[in-house]
KOLGU-468420 format. One record per residue: z, x, y of N, C-alpha, C, O in turn. Coordinates in steps of 0.05 Angstrom, whole numbers, plus 32768, in hexadecimal, padded with zeros to 4 digits. Example, Ala and Ser with C-alpha at 12.3 -4.5 7.8 and 13.67 -1.06 7.14 Angstrom:
<rs>
[r [809C 8108 7F8E] [809C 80F6 7FA6] [809C 8108 7FBE] [80A9 811D 7FBE]]
[r [808E 8101 7FD3] [808F 8111 7FEB] [809D 8102 8001] [80A1 810C 8017]]
</rs>
This chain:
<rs>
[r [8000 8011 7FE8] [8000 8000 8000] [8000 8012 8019] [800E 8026 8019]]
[r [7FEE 800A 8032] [7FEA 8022 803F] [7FFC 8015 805B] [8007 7FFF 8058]]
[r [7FFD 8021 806F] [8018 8018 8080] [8010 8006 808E] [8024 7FFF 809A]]
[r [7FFB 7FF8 8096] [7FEF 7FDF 80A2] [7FFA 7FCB 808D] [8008 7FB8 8095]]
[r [7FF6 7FCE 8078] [7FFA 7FB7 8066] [801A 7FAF 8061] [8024 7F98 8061]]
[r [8027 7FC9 805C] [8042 7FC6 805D] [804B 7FBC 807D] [804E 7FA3 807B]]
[r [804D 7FBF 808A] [804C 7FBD 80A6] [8048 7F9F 80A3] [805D 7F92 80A8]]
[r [8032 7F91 809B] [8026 7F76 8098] [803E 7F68 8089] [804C 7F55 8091]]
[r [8040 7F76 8072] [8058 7F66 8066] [8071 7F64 806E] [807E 7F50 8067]]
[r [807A 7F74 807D] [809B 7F75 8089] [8096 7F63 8095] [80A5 7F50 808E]]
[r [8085 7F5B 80A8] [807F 7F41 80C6] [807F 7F30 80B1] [8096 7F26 80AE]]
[r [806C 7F27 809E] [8071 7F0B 8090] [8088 7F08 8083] [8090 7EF1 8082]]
[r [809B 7F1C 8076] [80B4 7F12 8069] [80C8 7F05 807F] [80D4 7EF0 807E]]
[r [80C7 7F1A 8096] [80DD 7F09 80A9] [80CE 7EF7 80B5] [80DD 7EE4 80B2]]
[r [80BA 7EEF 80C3] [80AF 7EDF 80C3] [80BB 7EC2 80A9] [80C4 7EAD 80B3]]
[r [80BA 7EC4 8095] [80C3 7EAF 8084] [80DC 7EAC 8081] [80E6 7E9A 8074]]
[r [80EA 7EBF 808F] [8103 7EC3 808B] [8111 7EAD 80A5] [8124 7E9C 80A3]]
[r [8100 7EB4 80BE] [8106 7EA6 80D5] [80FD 7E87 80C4] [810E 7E75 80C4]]
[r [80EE 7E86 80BC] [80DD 7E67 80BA] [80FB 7E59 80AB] [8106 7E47 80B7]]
[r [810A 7E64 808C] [8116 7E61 8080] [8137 7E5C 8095] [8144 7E47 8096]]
[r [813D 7E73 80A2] [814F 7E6D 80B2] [8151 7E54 80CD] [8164 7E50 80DC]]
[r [8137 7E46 80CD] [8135 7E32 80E2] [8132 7E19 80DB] [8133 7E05 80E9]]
[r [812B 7E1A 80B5] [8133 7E04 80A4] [814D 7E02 8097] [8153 7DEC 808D]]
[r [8160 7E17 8097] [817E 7E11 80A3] [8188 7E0B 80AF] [819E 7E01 80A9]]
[r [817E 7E0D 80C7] [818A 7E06 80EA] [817E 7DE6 80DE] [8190 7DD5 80DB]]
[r [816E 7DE1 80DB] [8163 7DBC 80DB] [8173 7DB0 80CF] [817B 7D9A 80D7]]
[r [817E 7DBF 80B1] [8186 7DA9 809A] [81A6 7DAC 80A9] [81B3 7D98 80A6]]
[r [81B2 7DBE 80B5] [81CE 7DB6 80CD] [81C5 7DAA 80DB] [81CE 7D94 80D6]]
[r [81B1 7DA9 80F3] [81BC 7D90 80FF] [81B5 7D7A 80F1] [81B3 7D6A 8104]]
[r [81B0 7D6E 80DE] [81B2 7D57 80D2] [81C9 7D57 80C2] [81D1 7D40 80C0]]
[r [81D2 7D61 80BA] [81F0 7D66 80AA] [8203 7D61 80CC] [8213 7D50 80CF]]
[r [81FC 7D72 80E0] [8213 7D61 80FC] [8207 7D48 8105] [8216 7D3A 8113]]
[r [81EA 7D3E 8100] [81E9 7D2A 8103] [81FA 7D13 80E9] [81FE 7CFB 80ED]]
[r [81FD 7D1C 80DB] [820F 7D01 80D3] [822D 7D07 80D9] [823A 7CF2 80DB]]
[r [8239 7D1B 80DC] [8250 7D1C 80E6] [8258 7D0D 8105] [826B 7D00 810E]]
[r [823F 7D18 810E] [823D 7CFD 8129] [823C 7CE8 8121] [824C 7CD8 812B]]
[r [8232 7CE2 8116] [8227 7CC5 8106] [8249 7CAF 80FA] [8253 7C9A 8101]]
[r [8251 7CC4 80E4] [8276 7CC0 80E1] [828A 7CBE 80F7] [829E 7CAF 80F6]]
[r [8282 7CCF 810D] [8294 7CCE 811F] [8296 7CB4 8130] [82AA 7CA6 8134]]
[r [8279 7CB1 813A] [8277 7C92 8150] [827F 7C7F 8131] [828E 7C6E 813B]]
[r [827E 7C7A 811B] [8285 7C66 8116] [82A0 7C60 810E] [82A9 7C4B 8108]]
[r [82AE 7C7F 810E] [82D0 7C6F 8107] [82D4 7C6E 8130] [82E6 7C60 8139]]
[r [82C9 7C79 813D] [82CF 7C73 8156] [82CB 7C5C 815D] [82DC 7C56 816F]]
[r [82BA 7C49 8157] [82B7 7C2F 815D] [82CB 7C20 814E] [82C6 7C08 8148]]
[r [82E5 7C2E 8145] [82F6 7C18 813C] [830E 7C1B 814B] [8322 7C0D 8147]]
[r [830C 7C34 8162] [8311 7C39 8174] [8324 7C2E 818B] [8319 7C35 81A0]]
[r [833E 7C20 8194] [833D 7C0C 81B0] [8347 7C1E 81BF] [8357 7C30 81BA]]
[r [833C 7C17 81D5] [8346 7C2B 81EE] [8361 7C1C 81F8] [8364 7C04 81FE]]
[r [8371 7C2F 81F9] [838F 7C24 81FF] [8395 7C2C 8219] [8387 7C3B 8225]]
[r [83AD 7C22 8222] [83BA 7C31 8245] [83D6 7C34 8238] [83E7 7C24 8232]]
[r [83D3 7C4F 8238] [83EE 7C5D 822C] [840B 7C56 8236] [8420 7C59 822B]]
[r [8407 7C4B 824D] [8426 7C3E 825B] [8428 7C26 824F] [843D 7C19 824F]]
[r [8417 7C1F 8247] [841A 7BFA 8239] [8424 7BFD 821C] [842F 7BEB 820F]]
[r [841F 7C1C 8214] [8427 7C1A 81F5] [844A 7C1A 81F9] [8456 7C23 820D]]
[r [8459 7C0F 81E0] [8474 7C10 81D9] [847F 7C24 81D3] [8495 7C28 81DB]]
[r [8474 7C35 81C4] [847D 7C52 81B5] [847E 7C65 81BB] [8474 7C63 81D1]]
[r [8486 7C80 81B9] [847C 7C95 81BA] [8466 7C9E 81A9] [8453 7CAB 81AE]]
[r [8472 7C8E 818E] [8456 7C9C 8178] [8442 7C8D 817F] [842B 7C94 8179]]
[r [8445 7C7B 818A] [842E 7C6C 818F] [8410 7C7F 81A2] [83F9 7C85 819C]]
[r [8422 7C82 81BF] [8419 7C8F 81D3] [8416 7CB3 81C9] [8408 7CC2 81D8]]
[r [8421 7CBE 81B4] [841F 7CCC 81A8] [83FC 7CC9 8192] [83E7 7CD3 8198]]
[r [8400 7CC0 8182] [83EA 7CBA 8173] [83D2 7CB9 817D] [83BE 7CC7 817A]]
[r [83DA 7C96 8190] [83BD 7C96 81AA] [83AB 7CB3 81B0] [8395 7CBB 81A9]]
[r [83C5 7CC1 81C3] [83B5 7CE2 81CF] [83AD 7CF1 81BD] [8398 7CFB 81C3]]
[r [83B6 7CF8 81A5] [83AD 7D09 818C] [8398 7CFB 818B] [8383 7D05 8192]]
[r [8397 7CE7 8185] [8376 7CDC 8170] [8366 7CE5 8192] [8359 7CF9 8194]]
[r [8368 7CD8 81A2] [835E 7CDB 81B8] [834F 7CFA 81BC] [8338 7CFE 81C0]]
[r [8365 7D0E 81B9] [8361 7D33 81BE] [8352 7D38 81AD] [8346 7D4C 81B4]]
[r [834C 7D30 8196] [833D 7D40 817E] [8326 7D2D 8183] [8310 7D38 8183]]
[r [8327 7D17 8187] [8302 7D12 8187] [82F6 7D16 81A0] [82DE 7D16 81A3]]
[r [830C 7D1C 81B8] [82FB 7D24 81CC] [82F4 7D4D 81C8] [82E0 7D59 81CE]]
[r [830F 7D57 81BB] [8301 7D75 81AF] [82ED 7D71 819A] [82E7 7D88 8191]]
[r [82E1 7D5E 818E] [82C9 7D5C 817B] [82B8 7D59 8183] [82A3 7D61 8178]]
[r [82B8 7D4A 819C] [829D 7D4C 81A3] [8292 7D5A 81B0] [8279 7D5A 81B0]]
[r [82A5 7D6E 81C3] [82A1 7D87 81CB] [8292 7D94 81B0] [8279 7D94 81AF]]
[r [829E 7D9C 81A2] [829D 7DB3 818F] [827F 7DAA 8183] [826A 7DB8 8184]]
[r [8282 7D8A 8177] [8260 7D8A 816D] [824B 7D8E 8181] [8235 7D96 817B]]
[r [8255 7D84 81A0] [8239 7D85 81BA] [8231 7DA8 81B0] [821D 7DB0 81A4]]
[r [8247 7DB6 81B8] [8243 7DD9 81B2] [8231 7DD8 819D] [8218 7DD8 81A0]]
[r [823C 7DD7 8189] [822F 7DE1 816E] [8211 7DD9 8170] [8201 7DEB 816A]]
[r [8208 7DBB 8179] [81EF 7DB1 817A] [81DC 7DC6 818A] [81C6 7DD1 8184]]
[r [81EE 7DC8 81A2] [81D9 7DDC 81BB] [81D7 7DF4 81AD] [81C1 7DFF 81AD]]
[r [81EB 7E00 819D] [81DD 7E1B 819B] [81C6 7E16 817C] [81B8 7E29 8174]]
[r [81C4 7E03 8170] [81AA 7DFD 815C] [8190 7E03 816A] [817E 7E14 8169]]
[r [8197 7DE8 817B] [817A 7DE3 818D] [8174 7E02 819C] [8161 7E10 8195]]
[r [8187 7E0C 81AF] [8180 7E1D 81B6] [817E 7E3A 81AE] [816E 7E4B 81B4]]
[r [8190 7E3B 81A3] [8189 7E5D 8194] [817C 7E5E 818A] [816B 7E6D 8191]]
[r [8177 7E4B 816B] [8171 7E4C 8152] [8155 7E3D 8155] [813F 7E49 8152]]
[r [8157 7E23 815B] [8139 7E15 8157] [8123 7E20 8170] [810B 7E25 816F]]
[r [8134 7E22 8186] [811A 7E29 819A] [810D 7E40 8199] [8116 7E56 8198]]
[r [80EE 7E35 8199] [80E5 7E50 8197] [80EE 7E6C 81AB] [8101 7E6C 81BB]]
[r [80DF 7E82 81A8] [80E3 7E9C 81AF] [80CB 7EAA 81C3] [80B4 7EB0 81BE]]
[r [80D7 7EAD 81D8] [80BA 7EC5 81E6] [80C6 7EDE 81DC] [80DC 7EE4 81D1]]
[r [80AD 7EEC 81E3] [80AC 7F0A 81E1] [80BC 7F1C 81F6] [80B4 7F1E 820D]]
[r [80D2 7F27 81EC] [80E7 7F35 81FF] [80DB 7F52 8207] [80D6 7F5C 821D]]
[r [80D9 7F5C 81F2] [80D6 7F7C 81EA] [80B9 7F8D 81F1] [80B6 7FA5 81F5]]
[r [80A0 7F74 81F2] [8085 7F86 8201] [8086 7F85 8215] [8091 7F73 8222]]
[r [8071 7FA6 8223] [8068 7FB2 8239] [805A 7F9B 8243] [8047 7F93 8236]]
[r [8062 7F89 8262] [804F 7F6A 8261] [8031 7F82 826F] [801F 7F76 8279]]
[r [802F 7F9A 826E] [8014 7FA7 827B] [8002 7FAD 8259] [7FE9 7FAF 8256]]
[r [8013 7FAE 8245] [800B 7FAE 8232] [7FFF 7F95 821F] [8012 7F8C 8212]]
[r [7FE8 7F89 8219] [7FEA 7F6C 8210] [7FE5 7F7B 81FC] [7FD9 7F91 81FA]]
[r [7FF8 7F67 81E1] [7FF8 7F6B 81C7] [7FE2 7F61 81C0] [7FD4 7F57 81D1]]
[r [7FD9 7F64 819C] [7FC1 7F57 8190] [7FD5 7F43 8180] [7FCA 7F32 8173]]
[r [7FF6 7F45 817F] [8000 7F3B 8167] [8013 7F24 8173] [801E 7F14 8163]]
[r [8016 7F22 8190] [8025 7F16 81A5] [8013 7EFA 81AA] [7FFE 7EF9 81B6]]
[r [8020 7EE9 81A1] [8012 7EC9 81A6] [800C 7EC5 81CF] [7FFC 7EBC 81DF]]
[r [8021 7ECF 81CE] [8020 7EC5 81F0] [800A 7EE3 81FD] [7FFA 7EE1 8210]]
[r [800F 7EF6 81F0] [7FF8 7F0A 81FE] [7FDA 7F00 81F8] [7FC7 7F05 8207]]
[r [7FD6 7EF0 81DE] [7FB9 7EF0 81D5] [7FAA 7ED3 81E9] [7F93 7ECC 81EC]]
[r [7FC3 7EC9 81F1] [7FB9 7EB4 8204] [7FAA 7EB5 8216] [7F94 7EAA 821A]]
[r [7FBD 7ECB 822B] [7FB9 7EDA 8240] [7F97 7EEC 823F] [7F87 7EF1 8251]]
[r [7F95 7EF2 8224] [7F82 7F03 8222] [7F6A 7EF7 8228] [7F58 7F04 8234]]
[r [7F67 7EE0 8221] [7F50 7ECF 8218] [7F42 7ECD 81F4] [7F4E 7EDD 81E6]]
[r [7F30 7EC0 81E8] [7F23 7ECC 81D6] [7F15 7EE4 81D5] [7F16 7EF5 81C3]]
[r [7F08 7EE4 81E6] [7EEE 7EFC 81E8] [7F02 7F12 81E2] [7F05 7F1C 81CB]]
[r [7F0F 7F1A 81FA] [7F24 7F2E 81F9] [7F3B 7F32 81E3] [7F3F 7F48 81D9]]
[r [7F47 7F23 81DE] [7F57 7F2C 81C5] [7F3D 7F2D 81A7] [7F45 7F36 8192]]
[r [7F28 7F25 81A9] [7F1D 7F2B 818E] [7F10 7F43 8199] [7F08 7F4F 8185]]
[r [7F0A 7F54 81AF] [7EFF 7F6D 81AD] [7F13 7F82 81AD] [7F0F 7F99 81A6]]
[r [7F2A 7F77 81B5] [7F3F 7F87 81B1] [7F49 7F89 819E] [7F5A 7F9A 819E]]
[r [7F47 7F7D 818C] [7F53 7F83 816E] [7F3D 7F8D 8160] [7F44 7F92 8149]]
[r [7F1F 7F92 8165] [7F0E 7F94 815B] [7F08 7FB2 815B] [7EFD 7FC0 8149]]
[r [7F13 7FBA 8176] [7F10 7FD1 8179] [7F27 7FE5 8177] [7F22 7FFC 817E]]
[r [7F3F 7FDD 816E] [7F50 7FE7 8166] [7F53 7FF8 8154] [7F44 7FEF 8142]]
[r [7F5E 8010 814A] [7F5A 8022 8134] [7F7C 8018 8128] [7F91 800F 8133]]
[r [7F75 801D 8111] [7F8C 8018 80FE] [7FA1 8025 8103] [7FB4 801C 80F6]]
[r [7FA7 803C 8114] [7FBE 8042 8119] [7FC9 8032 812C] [7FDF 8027 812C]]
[r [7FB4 802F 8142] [7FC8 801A 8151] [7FC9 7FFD 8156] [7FCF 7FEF 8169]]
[r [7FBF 7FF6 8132] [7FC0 7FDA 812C] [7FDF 7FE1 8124] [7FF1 7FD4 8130]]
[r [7FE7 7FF7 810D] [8000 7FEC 80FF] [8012 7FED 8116] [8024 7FDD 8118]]
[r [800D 8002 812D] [8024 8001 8142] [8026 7FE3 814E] [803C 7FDD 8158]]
[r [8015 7FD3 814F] [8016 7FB7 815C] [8026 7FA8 8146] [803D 7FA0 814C]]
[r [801C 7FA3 8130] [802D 7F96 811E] [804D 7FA2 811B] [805E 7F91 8115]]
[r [8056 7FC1 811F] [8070 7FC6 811D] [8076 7FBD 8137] [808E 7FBD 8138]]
[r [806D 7FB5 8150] [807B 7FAE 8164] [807D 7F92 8165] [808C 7F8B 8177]]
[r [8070 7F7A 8154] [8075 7F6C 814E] [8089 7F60 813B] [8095 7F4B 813C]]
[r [8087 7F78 8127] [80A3 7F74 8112] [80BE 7F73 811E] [80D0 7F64 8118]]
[r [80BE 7F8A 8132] [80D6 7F93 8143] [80DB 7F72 814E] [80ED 7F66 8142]]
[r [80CA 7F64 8165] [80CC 7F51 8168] [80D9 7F38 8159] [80E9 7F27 8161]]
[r [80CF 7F3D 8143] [80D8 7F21 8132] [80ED 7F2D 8129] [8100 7F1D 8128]]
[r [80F2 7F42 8122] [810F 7F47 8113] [8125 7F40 8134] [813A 7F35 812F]]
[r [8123 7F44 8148] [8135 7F3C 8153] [8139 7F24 815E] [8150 7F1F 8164]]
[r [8128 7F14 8161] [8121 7EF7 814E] [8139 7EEC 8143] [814B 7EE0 814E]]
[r [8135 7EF5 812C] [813D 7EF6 8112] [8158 7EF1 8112] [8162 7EDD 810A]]
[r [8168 7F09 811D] [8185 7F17 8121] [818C 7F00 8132] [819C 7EEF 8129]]
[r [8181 7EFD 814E] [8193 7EE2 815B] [8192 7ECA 814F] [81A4 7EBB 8157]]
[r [8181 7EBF 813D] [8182 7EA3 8138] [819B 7EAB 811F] [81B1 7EA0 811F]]
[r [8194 7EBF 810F] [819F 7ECC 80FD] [81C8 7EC5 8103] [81D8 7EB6 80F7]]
[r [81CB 7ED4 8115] [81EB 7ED0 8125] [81EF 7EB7 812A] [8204 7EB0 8121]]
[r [81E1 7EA3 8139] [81EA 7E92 8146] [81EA 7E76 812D] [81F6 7E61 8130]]
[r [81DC 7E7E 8118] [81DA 7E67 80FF] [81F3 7E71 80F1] [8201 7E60 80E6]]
[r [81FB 7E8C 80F0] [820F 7E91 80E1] [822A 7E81 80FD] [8241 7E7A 80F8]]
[r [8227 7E80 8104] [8236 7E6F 811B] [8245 7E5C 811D] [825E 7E58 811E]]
[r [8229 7E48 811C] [8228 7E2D 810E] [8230 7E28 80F9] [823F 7E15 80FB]]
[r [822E 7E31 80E1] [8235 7E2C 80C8] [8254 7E3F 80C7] [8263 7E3A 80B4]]
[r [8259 7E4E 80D5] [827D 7E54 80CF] [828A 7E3D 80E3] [82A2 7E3A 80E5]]
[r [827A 7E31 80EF] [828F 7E19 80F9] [8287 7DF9 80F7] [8290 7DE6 8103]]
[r [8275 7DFC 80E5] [8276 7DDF 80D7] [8291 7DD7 80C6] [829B 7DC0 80C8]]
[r [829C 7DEB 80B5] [82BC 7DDD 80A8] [82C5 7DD6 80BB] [82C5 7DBE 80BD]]
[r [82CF 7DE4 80D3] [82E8 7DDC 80EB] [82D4 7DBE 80EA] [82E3 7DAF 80DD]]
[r [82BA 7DAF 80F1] [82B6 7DA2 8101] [82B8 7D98 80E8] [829F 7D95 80EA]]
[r [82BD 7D8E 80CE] [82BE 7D7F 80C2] [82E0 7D7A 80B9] [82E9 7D65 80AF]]
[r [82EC 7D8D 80BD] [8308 7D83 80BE] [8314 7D7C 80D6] [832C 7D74 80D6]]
[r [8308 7D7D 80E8] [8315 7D6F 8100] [8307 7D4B 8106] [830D 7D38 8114]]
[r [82F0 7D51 80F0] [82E6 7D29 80EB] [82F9 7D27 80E1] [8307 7D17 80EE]]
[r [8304 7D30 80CC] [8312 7D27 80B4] [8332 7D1A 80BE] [833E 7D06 80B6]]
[r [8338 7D2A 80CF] [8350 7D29 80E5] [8349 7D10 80F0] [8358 7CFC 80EF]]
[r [8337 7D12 80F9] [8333 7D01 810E] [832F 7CE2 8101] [8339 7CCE 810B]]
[r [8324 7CE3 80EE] [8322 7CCF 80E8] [8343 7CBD 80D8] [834B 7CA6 80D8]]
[r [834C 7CD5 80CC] [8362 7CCA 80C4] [837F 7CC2 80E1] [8392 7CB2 80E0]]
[r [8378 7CD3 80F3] [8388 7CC1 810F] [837A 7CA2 8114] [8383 7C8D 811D]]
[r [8363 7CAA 810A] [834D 7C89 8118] [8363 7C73 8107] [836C 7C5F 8112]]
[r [836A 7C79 80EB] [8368 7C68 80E0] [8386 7C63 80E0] [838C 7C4E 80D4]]
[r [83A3 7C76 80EE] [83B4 7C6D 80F4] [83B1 7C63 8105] [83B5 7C4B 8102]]
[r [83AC 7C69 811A] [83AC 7C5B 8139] [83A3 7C3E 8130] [83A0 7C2D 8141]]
</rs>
């Protein structure tokens, strides 16, 4: 295998690797979409009270707890949602190229280029400084990669908290 081709293959593995890691990010937010989904419906069993009218302490006690944890839940799931959408699902520009330099391997440079021009420029390219375009594209996607990479490991170390604090939550719903 000569180093264009290897070169070729590193870009497609992370390349699939990103694709794979953004069909993770999807199947969570549908896993917090039904946790939203659980939440509004023990909340709709919900009554809004005026804590001076209640008799108790545990009463007015209970009230604010159930109260604190579903208003910290929905904090915590809004968070979790924004960094899906935004870290993980939204796409990516190009951080790392020379903008005096247009890539042949850079979607947003080949735009810029036109047809004419990006097909004579890759045409006329010599194979050494084809594989250097593809390693500066690998570079690219591997850091890619690493942020959606961190921010999914993120998400998924704080899906338990957000599912034991439904769990909480729901079991105050159902004293109150």
């Amino acid at each position: 295998m000569d180093r264009t081709t290897a070169a070729f293959e590193n870009l497609r593995n992370i390349q699939d690797l990103i694709k794979f890691m953004d069909q993770k990010a999807g199947a969570l937010f549908v896993v917090y979409g039904f946790i939203i989904t659980i939440f509004v419906e023990f909340s709709k069993r919900l009554k809004f009270v005026n804590l001076l009218e209640l008799d108790s302490f545990g009463e007015i006690t209970l009230s604010s707890i159930t109260f604190l944890i579903g208003a910290v839940l929905i904090f915590y799931m809004a968070y979790q949602l924004y960094l899906i959408v935004v870290f993980i699902l939204k796409p990516r520009k190009s951080m790392h190229y020379n903008p005096q330099h247009l890539s042949v391997m850079y979607y947003g440079h080949i735009s810029e280029m036109g047809k004419s021009n990006f097909v004579q420029k890759f045409e006329d390219m010599e194979d050494k400084e084809l594989t250097k375009e593809v390693l500066e594209q690998v570079f690219e996607v591997s850091k890619i990669m690493e942020q959606k990479s961190n921010y999914l490991e993120k998400t998924m170390r704080c899906l338990p908290y957000t599912i034991i604090g439904l769990l909480i939550f729901i079991l105050f719903s159902e004293i109150v």
